[in-house]
C-alpha positions as CSV (number, residue, x, y, z in Angstrom):
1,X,6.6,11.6,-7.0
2,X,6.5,10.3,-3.3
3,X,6.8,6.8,-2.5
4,X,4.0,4.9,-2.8
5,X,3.9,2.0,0.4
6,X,2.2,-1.4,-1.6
7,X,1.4,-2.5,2.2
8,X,-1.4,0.9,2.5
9,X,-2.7,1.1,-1.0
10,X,-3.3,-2.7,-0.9
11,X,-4.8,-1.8,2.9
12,X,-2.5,-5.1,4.4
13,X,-1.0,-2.5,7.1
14,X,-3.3,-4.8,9.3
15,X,-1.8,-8.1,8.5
16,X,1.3,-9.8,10.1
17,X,4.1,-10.0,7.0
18,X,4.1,-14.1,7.0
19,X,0.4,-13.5,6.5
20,X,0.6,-11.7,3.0
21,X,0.9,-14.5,0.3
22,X,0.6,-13.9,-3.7
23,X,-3.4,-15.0,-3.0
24,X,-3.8,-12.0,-0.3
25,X,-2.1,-9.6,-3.0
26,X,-4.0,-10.4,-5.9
27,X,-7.5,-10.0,-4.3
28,X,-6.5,-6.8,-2.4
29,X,-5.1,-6.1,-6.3
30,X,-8.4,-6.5,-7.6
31,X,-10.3,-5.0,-5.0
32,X,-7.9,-2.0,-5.5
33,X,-8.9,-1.5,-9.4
34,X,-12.4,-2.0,-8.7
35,X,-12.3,1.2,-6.4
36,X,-10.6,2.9,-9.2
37,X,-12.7,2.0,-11.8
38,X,-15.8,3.0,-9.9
39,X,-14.7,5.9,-8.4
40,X,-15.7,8.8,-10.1
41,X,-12.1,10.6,-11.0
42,X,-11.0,7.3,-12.1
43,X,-8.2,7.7,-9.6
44,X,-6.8,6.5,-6.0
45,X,-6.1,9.1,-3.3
46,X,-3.1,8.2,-1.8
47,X,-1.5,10.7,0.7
48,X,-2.9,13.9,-1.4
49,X,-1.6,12.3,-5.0
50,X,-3.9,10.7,-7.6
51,X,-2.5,7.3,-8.1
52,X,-3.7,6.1,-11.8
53,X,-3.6,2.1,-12.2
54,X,-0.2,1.9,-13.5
55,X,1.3,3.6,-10.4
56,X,-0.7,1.3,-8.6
57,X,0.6,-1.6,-10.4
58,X,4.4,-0.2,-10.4
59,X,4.0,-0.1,-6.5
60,X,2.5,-3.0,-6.1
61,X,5.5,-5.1,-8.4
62,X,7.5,-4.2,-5.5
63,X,5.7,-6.8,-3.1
64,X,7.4,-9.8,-5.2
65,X,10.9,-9.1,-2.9
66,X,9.2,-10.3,0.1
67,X,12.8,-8.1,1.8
68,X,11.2,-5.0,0.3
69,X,7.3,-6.0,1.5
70,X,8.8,-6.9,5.2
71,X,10.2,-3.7,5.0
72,X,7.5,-1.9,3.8
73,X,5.8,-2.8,7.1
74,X,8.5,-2.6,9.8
75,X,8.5,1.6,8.3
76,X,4.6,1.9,8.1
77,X,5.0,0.5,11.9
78,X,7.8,2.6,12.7
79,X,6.0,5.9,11.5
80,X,2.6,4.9,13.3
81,X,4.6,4.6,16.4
82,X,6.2,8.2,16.1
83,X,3.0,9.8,15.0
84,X,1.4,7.8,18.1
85,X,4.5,9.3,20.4
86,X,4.3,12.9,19.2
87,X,7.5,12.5,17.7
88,X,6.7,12.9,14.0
89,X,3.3,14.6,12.1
């Protein structure tokens, strides 16, 4: 299974990391499971895989280290700026 990024599937890639609080994470949480629940496969398209709640969830647990979440961001920032450059696809 690929890594799943809790900072895209929650869609925080946006926010600044001392922005993202344990309010931020549960609504974009719950917003999360109410896609998957009323998407028709019952599943979240994440880079070509179909995430089910639980792998969401798992993912997602990750985001209490706030060293893990800060560095979930710094990468996601990291790879935008090399896709941006031409250096990676």
């Amino acid at each position: 299974m690929i890594y799943i990024n809790p900072i895209e599937i929650l869609e925080l890639k946006d926010k600044e990391v001392n922005e993202i609080d344990s309010s931020i994470i549960k609504k974009s949480k719950r917003r999360l499971f109410a896609d998957i629940d009323l998407s028709d496969s019952g599943f979240y398209e994440y880079n070509g895989q179909k995430l089910t709640k639980s792998d969401c969830e798992k993912a997602i647990d990750e985001l209490e280290d706030n060293e893990e979440m800060k560095t979930s961001v710094r990468n996601k920032k990291i790879k935008d700026l090399k896709i941006e450059k031409g250096i990676m696809n």
